[in-house]
N, CA, C and O atoms as a printed pandas DataFrame, in Angstrom:
     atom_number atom_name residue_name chain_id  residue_number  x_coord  y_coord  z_coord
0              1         N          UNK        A               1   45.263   72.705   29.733
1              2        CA          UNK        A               1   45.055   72.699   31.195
2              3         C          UNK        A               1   44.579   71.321   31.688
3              4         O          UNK        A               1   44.803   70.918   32.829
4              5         N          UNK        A               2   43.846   70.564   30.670
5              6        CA          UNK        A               2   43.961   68.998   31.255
6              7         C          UNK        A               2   44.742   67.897   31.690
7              8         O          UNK        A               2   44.667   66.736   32.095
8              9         N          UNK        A               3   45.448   68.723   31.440
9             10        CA          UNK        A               3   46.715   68.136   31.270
10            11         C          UNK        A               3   47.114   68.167   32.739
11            12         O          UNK        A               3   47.091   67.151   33.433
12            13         N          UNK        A               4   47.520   69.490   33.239
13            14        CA          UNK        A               4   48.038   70.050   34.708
14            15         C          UNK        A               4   46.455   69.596   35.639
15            16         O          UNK        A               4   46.705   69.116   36.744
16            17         N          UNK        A               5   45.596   69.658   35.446
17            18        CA          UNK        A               5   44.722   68.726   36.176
18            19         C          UNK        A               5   45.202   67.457   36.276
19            20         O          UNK        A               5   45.571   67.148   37.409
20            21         N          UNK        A               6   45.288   66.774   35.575
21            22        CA          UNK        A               6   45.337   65.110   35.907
22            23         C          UNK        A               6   46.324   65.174   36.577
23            24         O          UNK        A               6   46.385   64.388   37.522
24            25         N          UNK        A               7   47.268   65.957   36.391
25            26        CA          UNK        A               7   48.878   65.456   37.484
26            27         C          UNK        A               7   48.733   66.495   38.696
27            28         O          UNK        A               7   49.450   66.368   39.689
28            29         N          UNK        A               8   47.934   67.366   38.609
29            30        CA          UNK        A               8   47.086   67.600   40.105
30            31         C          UNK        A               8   46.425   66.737   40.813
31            32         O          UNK        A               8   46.774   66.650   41.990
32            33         N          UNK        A               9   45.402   65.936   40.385
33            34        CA          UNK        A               9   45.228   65.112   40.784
34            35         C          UNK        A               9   45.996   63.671   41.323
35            36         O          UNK        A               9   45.761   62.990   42.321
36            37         N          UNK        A              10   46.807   63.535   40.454
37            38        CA          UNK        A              10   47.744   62.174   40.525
38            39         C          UNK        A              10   48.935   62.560   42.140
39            40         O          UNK        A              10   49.431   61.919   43.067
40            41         N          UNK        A              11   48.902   64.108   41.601
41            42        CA          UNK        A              11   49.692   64.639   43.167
42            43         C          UNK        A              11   48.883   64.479   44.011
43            44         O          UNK        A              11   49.295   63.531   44.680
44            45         N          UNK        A              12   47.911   64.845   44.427
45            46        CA          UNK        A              12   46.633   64.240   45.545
46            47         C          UNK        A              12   46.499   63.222   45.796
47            48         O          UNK        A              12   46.405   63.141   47.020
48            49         N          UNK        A              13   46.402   62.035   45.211
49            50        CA          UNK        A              13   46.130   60.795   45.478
50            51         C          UNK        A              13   47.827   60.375   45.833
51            52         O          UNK        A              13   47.880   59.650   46.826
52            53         N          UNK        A              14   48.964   60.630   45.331
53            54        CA          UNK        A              14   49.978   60.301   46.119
54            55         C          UNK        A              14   50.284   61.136   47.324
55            56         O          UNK        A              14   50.475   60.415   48.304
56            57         N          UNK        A              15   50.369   62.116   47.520
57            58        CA          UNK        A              15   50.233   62.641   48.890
58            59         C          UNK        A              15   49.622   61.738   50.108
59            60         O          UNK        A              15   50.094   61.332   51.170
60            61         N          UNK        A              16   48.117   61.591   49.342
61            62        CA          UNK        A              16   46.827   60.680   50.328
62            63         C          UNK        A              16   47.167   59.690   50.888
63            64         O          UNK        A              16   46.876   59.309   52.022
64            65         N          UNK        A              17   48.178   58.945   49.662
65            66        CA          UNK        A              17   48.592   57.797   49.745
66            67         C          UNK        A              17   49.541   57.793   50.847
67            68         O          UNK        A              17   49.306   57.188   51.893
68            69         N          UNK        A              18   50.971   58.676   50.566
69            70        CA          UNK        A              18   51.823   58.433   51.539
70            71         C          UNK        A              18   51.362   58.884   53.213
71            72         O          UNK        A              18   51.981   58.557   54.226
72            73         N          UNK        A              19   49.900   59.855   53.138
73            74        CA          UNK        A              19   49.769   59.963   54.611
74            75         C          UNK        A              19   49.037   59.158   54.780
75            76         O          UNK        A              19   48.595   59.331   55.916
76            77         N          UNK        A              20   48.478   58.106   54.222
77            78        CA          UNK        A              20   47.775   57.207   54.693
78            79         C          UNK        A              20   48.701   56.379   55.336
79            80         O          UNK        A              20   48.510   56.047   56.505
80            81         N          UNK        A              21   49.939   55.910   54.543
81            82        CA          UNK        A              21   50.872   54.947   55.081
82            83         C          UNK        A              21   51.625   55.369   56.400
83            84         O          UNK        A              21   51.880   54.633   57.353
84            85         N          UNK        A              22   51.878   56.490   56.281
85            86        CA          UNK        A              22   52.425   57.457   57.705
86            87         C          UNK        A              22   51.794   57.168   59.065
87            88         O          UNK        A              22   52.361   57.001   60.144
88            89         N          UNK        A              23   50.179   57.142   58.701
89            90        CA          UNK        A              23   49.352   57.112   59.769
90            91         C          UNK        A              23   49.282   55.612   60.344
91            92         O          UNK        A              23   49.246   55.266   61.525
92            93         N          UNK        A              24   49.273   54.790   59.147
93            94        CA          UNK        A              24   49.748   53.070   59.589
94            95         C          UNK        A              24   50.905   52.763   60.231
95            96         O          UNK        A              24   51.041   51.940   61.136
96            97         N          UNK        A              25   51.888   53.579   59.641
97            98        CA          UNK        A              25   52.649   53.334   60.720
98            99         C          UNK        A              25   52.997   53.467   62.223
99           100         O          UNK        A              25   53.714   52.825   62.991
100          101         N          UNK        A              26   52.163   54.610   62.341
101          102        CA          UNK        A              26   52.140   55.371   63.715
102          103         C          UNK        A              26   51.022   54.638   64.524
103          104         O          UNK        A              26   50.793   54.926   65.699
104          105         N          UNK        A              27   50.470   53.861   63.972
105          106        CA          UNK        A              27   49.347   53.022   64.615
106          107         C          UNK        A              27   49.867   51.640   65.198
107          108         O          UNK        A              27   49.755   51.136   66.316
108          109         N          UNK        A              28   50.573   51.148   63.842
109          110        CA          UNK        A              28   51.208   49.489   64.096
110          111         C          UNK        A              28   52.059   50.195   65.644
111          112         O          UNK        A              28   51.859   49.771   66.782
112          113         N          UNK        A              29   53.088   51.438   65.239
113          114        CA          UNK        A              29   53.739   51.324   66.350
114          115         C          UNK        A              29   53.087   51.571   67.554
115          116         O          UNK        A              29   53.819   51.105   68.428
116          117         N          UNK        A              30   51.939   52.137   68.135
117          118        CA          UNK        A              30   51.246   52.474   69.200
118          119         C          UNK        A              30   50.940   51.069   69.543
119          120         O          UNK        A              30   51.161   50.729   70.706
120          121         N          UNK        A              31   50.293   49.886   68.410
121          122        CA          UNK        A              31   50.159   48.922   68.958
122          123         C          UNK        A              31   51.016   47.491   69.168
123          124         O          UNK        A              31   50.555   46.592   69.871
């Protein structure tokens, strides 16, 4: 099961990642 944790995790932090970038974008374009 440590296993399926870490790539739970690794899915979380890329998710985070791509809505972080989502949200940059929607910002650059507002400004």
């Amino acid at each position: 099961p440590v296993r399926y944790e870490r790539r739970a995790d690794i899915y979380k932090a890329f998710t985070n990642l791509a809505a972080s970038l989502i949200t940059l974008n929607q910002i650059r374009r507002f400004c």
